[in-house]
C-alpha positions as a printed Julia matrix, in Angstrom:
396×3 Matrix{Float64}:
 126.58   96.24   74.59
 127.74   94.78   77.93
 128.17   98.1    79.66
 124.68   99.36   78.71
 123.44   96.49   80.26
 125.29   96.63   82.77
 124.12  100.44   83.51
 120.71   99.43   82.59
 120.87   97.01   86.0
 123.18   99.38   87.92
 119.75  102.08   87.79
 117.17   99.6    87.59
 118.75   98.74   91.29
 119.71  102.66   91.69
 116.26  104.38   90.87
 114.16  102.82   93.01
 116.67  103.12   96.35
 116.94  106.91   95.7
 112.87  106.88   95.17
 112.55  105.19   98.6
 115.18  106.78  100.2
 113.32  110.32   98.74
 109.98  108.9   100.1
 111.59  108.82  103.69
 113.18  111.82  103.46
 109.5   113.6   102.46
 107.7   111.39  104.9
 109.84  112.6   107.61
 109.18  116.59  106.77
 105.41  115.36  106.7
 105.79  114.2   110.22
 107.84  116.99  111.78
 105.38  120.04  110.06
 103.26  117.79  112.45
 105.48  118.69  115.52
 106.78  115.29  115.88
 110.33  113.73  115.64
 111.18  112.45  112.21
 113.54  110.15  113.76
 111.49  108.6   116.02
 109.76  107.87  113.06
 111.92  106.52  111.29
 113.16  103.92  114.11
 109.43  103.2   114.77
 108.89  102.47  111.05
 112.07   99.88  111.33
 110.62   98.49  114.21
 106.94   98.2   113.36
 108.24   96.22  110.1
 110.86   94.04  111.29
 112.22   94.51  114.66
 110.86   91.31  116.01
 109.71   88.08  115.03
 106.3    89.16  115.8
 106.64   92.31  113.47
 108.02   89.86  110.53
 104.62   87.41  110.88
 102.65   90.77  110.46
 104.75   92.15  107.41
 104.68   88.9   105.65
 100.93   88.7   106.5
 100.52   92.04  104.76
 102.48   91.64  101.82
 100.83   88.11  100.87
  98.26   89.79   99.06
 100.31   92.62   97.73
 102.28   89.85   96.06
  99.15   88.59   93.87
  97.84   92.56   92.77
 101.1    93.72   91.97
 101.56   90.72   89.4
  97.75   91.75   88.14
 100.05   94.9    86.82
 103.5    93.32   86.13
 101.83   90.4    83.6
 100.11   92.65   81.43
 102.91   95.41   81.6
 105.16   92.85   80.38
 103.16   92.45   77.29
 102.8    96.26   76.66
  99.66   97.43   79.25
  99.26   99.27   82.17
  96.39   97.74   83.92
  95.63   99.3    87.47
  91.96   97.36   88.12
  93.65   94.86   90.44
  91.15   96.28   93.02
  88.24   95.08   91.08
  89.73   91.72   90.04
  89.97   91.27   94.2
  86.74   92.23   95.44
  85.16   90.29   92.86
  87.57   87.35   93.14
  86.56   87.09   97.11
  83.08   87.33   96.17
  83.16   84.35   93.83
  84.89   82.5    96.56
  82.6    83.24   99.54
  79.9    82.61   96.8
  80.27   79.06   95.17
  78.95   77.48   98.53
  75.69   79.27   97.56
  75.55   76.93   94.19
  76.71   73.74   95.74
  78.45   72.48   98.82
  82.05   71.86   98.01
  84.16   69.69   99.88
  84.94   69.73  103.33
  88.85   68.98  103.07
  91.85   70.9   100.66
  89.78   69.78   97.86
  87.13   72.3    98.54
  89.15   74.71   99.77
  91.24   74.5    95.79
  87.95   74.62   94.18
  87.06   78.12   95.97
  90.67   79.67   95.37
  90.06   78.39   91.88
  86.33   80.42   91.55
  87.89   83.23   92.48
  90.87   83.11   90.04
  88.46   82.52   87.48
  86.67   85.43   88.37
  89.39   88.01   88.68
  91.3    86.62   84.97
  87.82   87.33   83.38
  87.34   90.92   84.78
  90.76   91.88   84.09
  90.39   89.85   80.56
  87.81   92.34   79.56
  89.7    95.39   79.58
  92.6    93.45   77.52
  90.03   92.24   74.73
  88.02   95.87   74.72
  92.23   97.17   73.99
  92.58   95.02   71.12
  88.67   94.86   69.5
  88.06   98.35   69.98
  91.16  100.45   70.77
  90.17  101.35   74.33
  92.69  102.51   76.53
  93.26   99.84   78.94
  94.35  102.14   81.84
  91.33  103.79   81.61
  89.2   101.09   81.21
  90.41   98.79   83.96
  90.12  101.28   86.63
  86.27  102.16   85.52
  85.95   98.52   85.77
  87.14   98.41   89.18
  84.73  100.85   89.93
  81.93   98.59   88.31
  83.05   95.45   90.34
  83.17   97.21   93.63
  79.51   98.3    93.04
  78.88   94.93   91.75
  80.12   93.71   95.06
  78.37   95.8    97.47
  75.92   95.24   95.23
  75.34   91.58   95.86
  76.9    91.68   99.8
  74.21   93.62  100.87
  71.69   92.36   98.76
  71.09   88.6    97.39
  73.7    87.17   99.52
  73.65   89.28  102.28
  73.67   87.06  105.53
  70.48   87.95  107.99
  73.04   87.37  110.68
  75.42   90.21  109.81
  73.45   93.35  111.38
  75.74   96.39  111.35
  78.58   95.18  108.62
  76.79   93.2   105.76
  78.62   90.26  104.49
  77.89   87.04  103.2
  77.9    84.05  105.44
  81.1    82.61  106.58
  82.67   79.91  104.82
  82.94   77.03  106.7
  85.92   76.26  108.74
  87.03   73.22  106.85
  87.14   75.12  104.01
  89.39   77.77  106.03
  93.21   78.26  105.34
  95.23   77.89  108.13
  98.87   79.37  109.33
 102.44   77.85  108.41
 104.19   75.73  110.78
 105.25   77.08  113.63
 104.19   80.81  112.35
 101.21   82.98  112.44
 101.47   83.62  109.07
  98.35   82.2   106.66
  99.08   79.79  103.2
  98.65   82.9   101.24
 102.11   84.06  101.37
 103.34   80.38  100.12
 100.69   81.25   97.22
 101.87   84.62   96.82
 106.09   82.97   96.77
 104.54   80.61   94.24
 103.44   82.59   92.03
 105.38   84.94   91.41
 108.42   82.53   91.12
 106.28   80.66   88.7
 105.48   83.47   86.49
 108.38   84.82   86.78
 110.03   81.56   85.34
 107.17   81.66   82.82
 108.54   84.73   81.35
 111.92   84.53   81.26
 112.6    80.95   80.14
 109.77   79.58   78.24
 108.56   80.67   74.45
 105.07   81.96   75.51
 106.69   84.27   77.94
 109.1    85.18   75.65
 106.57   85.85   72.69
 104.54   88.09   75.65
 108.05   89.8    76.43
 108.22   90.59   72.56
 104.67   91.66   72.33
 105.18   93.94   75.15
 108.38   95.43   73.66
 107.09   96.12   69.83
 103.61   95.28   68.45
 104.46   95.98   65.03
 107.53   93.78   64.88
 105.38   91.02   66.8
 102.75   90.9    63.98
 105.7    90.67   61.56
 106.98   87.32   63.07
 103.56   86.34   63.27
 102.73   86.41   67.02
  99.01   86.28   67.78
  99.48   89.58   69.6
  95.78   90.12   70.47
  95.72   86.46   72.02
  98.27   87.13   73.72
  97.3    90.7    75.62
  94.23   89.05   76.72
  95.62   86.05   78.48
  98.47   88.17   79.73
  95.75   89.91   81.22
  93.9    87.04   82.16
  96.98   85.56   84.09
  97.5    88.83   85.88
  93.6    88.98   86.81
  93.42   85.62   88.4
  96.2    86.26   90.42
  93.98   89.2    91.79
  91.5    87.5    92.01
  93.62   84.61   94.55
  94.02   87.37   96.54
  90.84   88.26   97.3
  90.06   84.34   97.75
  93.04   84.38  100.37
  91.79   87.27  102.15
  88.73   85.46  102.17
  89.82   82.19  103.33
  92.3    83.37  105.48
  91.45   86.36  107.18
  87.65   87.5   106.63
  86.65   84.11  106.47
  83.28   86.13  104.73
  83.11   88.42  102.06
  82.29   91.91  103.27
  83.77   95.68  102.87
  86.55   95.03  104.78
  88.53   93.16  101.25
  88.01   96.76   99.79
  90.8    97.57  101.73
  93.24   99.23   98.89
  95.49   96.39   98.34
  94.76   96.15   94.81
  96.14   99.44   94.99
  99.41   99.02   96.91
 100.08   96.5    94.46
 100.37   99.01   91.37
 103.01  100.35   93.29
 105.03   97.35   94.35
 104.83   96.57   90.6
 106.4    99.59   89.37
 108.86   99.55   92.13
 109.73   96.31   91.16
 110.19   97.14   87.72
 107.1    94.76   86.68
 109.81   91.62   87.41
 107.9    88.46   88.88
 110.67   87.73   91.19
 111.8    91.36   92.46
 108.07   91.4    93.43
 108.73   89.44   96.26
 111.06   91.45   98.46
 109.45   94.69   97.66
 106.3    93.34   98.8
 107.6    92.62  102.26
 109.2    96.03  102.53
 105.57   97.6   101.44
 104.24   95.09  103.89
 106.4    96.33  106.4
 105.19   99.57  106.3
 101.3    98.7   106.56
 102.17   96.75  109.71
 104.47   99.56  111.11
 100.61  102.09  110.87
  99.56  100.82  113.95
 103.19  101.11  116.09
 103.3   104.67  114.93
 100.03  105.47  116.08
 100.24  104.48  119.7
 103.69  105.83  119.83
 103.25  109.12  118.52
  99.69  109.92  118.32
 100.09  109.68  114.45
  97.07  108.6   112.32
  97.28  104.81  111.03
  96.85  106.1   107.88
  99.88  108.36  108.02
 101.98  105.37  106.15
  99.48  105.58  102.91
 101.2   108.97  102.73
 104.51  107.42  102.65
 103.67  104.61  100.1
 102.1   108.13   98.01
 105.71  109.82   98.07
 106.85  106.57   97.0
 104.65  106.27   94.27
 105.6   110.0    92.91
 108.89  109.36   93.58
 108.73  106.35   91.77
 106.74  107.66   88.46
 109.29  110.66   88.06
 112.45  108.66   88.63
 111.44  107.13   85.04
 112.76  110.74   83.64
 116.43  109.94   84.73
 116.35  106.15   83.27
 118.53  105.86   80.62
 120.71  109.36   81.76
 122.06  108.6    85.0
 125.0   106.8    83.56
 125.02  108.91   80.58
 127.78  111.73   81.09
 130.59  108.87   81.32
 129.58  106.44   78.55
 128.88  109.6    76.02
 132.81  110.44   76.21
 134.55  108.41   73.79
 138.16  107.75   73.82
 138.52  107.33   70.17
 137.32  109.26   66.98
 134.84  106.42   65.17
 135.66  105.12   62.01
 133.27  106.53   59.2
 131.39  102.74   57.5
 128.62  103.02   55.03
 125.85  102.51   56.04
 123.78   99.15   54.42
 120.21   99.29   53.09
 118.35   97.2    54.23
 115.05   95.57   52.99
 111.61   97.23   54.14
 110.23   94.21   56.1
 113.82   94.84   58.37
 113.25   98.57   58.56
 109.47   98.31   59.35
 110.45   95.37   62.24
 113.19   97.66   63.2
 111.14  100.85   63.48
 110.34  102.05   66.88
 106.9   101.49   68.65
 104.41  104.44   68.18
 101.24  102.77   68.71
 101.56  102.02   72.4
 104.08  103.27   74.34
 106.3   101.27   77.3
 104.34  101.25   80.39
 106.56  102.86   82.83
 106.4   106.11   80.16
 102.83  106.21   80.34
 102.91  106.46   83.9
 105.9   108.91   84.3
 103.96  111.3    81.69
 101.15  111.58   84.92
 103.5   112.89   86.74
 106.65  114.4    84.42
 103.88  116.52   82.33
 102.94  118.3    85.22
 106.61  119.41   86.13
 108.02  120.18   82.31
 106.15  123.4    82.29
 109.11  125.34   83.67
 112.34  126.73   81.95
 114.89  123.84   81.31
């Protein structure tokens, strides 16, 4: 038992380096088919990210909000869902922000500023609650679902930007009108970094601790690995989808409320920037942990700032890094196909001939809890089927 788990952590570290180290690899054959140097592009993608203190303020800048979507997709994976409408959850969580001061003045001071992080939470865990309540009331597929909703929202938002609360001031980019500046988040001490990426840190330390060492998080770890034997115990499993859900929404949600009170300081078509996205990928990467969130944020982060560096340097589009962060994301999916065999040649030798034992009966209820999930598969297998199906055509 301790050496599986033991392999278990060896690839869940293992995986992921090869996929990134792949993605790199691909990324640089992108750029030299483009007659450039691969190595320069590498060094300017190192240097971009973190090669001074002014690249770190503008990776940890970046990766604030990719620290809120991603756990919109780690919560709910944990309890058995892939949910990939963080994108909705964000646009409509900013709108909701930049929007309360049309109902009511809030407060000038941290007070106010609270209050319109907190609309905005609200307003992403109900979106993202909608897709986990139409899974468990009428069986639709929540991957499906929460990306058509993301869809909806963003129309909802342009909807309402360039309509009812469209500001007569904004000519050629419709937005609402700015919040006010009391209301704004400032930087960190002695950094150009906003609050955001303390709220980003917070939460996913929090939730992470949530998961692992409380009972609710343990009951949504137990959902997530087998339905069937949850109902057994008696979990509330459909309670519990739909605040996981919920949970994972409003943190979307905050980070379209940070974007909005940090950076935009108005809600307009710049927060459908693709963050709610990135984050599906820093989930996965991350292996839908809370806390390994963090890091891999930065390092995605790192390569959003390093766009910019590569495009003065080598004539390369700004967009060039969204194809490394898509390698990454393939890479990423059809890793998932190895997990579980990479370890498997050694610990399938034994050294010793095993003992023949009968084997015990054991009561229904124990066999039925015992039985493997076939009503909703693990999240990381759903994904890896996108990709895997594709590629098990072929002769073995």
């Amino acid at each position: 038992m301790r050496s599986e788990r033991t392999r278990d952590a060896a690839e869940a570290i293992v995986l992921p380096l090869l996929a990134l180290a792949g993605a790199l690899l691909l990324f640089g054959a992108f750029v030299w088919a483009g007659g450039k140097s691969p190595l320069q592009a590498w060094v300017l993608l190192f240097k971009g990210a973190f090669g001074d203190w002014f690249s770190w303020q503008n990776t940890l800048q970046r990766a604030a909000p990719l620290m809120l979507t991603a756990l919109c997709v780690a919560v709910p994976a944990r309890a058995g869902l892939v949910v990939i409408g963080g994108e909705g959850a964000l646009v409509l969580g900013g709108l909701a922000c930049a929007g309360l001061p049309y109902l009511f003045a809030p407060p000038g001071n941290v007070l106010g500023s609270i209050v319109l992080l907190f609309a905005a939470a609200v307003a992403g865990g109900a979106w993202i609650a909608i897709a986990g309540a139409l899974r468990q009331v009428r069986g639709v597929n929540e991957t499906i679902s929460s990306l058509l909703l993301a869809y909806t929202a963003i129309a909802l938002f342009k909807h309402f930007v360039e309509g009812p609360m469209r500001d007569p001031a904004s000519l050629n980019k419709p937005s609402t009108r700015p919040v006010a500046e009391a209301l704004q988040i400032g930087t960190l001490p002695g950094a150009d970094i906003h609050w955001g990426l303390a709220i980003g840190i917070a939460a996913c330390v929090l939730l992470g601790t949530w998961l692992f060492f409380t009972a609710s998080g343990f009951a949504t770890r137990v959902v997530g690995g087998n339905a069937r034997a949850a109902r057994l115990v008696g979990l509330p499993s459909g309670r519990i989808v739909i605040g996981a859900c919920a949970i994972g929404g409003a943190c979307a949600g905050l980070a379209g409320g940070v974007e909005v009170l940090a950076v935009h300081t108005a809600a307009n078509a710049s927060l459908i920037a693709g963050l709610g996205y990135a984050g599906i990928l820093v989930s996965f990467v991350a292996r839908h942990n809370p806390w390994a969130i963090v890091p891999v944020a930065v390092l995605f982060g790192g390569f959003g700032s390093a766009g910019s560096l590569l495009q003065r340097r080598m004539d390369v589009p700004d967009a060039s890094v969204w194809v490394l962060q898509g390698f990454a994301f393939l890479l990423i999916l059809a890793s998932e196909a190895l997990r579980g065999r990479m370890f498997a040649v050694s610990a399938s030798t034994p050294t010793q001939e095993p003992t023949t034992a009968p084997v015990p009966i054991e009561p229904a209820a124990v066999r039925e809890s015992a039985a493997p999930e076939v009503e909703k598969p693990s999240p990381h297998t759903v994904a890896s089927v996108i990709v895997i199906s594709t590629l098990s055509e072929g002769p073995a």
